[in-house]
C-alpha positions as a printed Julia matrix, in Angstrom:
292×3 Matrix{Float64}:
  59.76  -230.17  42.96
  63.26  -229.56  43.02
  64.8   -229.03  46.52
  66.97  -225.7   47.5
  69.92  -228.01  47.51
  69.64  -229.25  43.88
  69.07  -225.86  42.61
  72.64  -224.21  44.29
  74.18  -227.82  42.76
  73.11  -226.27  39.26
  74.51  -222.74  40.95
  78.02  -224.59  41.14
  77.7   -226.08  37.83
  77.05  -223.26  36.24
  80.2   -221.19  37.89
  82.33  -224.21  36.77
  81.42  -224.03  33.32
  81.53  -220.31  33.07
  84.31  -219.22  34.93
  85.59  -217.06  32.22
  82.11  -215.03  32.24
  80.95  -212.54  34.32
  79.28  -214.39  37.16
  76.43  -211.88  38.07
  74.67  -212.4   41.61
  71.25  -211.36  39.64
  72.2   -214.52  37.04
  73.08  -216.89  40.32
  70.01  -216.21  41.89
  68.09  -217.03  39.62
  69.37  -220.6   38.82
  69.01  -220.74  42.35
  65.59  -219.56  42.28
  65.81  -217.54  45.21
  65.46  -213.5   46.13
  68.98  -211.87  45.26
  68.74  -210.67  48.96
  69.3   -214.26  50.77
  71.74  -216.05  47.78
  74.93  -215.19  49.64
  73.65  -216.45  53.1
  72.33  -219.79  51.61
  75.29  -220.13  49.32
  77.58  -219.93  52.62
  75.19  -221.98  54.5
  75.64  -224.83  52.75
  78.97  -224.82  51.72
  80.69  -222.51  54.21
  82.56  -220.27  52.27
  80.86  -216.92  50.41
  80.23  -217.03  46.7
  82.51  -214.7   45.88
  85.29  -216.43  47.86
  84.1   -219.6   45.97
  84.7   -218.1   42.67
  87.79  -215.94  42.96
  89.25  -219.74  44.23
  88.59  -221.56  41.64
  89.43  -218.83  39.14
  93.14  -218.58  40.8
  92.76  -222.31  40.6
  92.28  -222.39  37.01
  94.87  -219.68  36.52
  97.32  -221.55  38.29
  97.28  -225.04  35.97
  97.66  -222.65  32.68
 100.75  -220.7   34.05
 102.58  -223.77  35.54
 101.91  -225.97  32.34
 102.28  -223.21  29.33
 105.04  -221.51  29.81
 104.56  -219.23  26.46
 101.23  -218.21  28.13
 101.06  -215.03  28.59
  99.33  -213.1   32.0
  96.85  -211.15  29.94
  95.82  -213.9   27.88
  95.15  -216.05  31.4
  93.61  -213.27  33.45
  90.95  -212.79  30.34
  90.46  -217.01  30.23
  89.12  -217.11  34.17
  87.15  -213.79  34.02
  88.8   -210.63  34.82
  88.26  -207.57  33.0
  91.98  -206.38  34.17
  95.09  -207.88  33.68
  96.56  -205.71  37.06
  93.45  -206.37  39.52
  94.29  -210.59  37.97
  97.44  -210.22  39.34
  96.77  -208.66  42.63
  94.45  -211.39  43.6
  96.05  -214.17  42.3
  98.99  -213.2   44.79
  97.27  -213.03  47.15
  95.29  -216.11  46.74
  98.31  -218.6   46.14
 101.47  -216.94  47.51
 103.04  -215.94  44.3
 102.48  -213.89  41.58
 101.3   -215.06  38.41
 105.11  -214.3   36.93
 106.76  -216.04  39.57
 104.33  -219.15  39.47
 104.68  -219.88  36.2
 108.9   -219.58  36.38
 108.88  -221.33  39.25
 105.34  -222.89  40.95
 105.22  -224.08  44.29
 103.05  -226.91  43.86
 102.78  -227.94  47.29
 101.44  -224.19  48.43
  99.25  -224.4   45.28
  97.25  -227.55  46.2
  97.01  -226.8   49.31
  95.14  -223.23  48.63
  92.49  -226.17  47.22
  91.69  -227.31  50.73
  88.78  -224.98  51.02
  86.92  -226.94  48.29
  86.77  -229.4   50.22
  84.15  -227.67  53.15
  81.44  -228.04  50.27
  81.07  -231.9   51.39
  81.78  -231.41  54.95
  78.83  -231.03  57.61
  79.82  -228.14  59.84
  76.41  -227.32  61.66
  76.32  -228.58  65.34
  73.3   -227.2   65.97
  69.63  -228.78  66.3
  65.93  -227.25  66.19
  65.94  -227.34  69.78
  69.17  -224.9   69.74
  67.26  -222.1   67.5
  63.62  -222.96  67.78
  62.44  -221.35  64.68
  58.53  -220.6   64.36
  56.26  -219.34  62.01
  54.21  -216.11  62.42
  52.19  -213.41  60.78
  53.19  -209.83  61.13
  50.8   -207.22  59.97
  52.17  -204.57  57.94
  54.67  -201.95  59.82
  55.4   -198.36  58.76
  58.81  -197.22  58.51
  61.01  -194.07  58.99
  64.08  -195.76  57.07
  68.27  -194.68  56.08
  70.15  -196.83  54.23
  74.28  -197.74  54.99
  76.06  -198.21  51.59
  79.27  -197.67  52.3
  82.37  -199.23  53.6
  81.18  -201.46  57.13
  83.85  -199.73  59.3
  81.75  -196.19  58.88
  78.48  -197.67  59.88
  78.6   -196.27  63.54
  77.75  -192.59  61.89
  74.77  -193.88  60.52
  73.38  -195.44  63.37
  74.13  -192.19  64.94
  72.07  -190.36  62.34
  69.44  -192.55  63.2
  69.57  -191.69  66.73
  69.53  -187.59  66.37
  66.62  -188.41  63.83
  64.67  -189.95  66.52
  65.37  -187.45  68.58
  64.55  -184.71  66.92
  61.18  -186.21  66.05
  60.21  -187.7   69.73
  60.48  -191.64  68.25
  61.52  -192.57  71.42
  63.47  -196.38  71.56
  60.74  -197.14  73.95
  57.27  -196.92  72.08
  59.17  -197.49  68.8
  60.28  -200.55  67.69
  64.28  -200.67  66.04
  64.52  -202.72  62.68
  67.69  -203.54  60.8
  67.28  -205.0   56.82
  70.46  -206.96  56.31
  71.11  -208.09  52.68
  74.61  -209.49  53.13
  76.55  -211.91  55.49
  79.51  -210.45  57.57
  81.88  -208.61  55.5
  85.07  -207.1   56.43
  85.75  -203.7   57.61
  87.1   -202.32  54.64
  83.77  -204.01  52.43
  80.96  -202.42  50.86
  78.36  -202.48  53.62
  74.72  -202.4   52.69
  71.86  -202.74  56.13
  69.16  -200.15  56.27
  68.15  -198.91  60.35
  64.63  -198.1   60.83
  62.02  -197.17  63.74
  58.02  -197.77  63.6
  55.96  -195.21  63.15
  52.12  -194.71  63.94
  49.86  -192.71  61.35
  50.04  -189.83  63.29
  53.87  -190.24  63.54
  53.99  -190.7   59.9
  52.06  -187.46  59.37
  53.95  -185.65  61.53
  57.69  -186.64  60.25
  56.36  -185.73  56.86
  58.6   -182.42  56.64
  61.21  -183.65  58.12
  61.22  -186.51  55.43
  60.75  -184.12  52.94
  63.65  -182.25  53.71
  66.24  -185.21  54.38
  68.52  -186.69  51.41
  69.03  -189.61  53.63
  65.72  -190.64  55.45
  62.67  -191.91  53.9
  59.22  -194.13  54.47
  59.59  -197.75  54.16
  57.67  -200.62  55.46
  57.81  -204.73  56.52
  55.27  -206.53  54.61
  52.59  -208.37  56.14
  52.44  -212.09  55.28
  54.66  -215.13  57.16
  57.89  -214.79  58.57
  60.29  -217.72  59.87
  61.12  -216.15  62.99
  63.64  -216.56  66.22
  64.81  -215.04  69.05
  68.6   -214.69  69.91
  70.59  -213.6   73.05
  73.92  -213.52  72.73
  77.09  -213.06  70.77
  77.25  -212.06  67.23
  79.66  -214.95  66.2
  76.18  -217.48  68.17
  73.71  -215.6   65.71
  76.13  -216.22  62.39
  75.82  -219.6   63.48
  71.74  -219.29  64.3
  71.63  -218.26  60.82
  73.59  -220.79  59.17
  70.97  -223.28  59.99
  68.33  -221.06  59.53
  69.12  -220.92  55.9
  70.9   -224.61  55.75
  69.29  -226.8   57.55
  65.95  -225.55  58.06
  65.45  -224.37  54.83
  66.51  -227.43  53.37
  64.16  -229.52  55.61
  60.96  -226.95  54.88
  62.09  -226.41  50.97
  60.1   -222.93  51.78
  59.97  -219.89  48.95
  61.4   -216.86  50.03
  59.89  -213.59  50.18
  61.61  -210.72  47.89
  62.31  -208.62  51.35
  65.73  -208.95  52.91
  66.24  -210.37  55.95
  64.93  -208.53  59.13
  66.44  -208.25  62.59
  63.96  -206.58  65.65
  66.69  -205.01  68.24
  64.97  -205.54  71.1
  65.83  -203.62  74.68
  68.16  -201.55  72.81
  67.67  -198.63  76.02
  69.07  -201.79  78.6
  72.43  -203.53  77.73
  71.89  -206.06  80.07
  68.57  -207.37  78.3
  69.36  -206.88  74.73
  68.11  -208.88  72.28
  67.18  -209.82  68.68
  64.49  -210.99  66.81
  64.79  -212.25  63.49
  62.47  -212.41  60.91
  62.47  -214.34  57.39
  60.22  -213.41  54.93
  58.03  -216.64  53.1
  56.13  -216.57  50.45
């Protein structure tokens, strides 16, 4: 059977050869024969830099040996060879990625600014986890399922503090206190930046009679509905600490330890328990990984 690590080499094969395709996550994943949910957080676990940071580098890099050798060449007709669909948004990020525009690098390149926007490649061979079984201990359990009163965050990461205060005037409203109901975050990307599409869902247990009773209130909402975890077998770990400690939790979760355990993944995203979330001082999280 073919490890994880084989099937994301086939992943970086396959962006290689078709750099001047669309390079859909749905198409990655499955090459990589994984849920769409956890490509991007394997994909930066082993090789430390996001997929689409991977791809927009190499198709600068690309860009950059056909304007500096061809000077007839024009922009449009490079922009369309390494895959964008616009010859203005080509031009943005290619400035930004090397230091010049396209224009300027082909009159003039700076070479020595060019290869050295290539050092990033070269993270793909280098270890970079410091951290051992003993640091995480990851177990295996069994959760039975859990009903959900759910809202989703699709929007840009710097405006997720109004949904988590939606959540909290829900729970209000309909007595789910933090204290008899359990918090749950789904989290289907790695860290982006502020100004990034942001997509985590926030949700609270409920109880049948909970359920029953939240039913209007449901009803009535465009923004809250029923979810649920799945029962079945979760990797599992507790974390106290910083955010920047549990990015690095993670990056062995889905490096290390998944590439010692070659487990399948369940088709759930990843799930975080906030735990003590009534008492800064004893905060914590619990995350879960769903296995098939």
């Amino acid at each position: 059977m073919e490890t994880i690590n084989q099937r994301f080499e086939k992943v970086l094969a396959h962006i290689d050869e078709n750099l001047s395709k669309p390079l859909a996550l749905s198409v990655l994943s499955d090459i990589a024969k994984v849920p769409e949910y956890h490509f991007d957080f394997i994909f930066l676990s082993l090789f430390h830099t996001s997929s689409s940071e991977y791809i927009a580098l190499l198709r600068n890099l690309e860009a950059g040996q056909q304007l500096g050798f061809d000077k007839s060449i024009s922009i449009k007709e490079v922009a369309v060879s390494v895959g964008y669909q616009s010859e203005t948004a080509f031009i943005t990020d290619f400035t930004q990625a090397i230091g010049q525009s396209p224009q300027a690098f082909q009159r003039q390149p700076d070479w020595g600014q060019f290869f050295q926007k290539q050092q990033p490649l070269k993270t793909l061979s280098e270890g970079h986890n410091d951290l051992t079984a003993d640091d995480v201990n990851i177990d295996n359990c069994k959760l039975d399922k859990i009903d959900l009163a759910m809202i989703s965050h699709q929007a840009e990461a710097q405006y997720l503090p109004q949904t988590i205060q939606a959540m909290r005037a829900f729970r209000q409203a309909n007595q789910l206190s933090p204290t008899s109901s359990r918090t749950f975050n789904f989290v289907y990307q790695s860290k982006p930046k502020s100004t990034e599409q942001l997509h985590i869902d926030i949700a609270v247990s409920i109880n049948t009679l909970e359920k029953q009773r939240i039913e209007p209130a449901i009803n009535d909402s465009e923004y809250f509905y029923y979810s649920c975890i799945p029962e079945g077998k979760y990797a599992s770990f507790m974390h106290v600490g910083s955010d920047k400690e549990l990015e690095r939790k993670l990056k062995y979760l889905y490096g290390a330890w998944l590439s010692s355990t070659n487990q399948r993944l369940k088709n759930v995203p990843l799930i975080f328990e906030l735990l003590n979330i009534t008492e800064p001082s004893k905060q914590a999280t619990r995350v879960y990984l769903g296995l098939d």
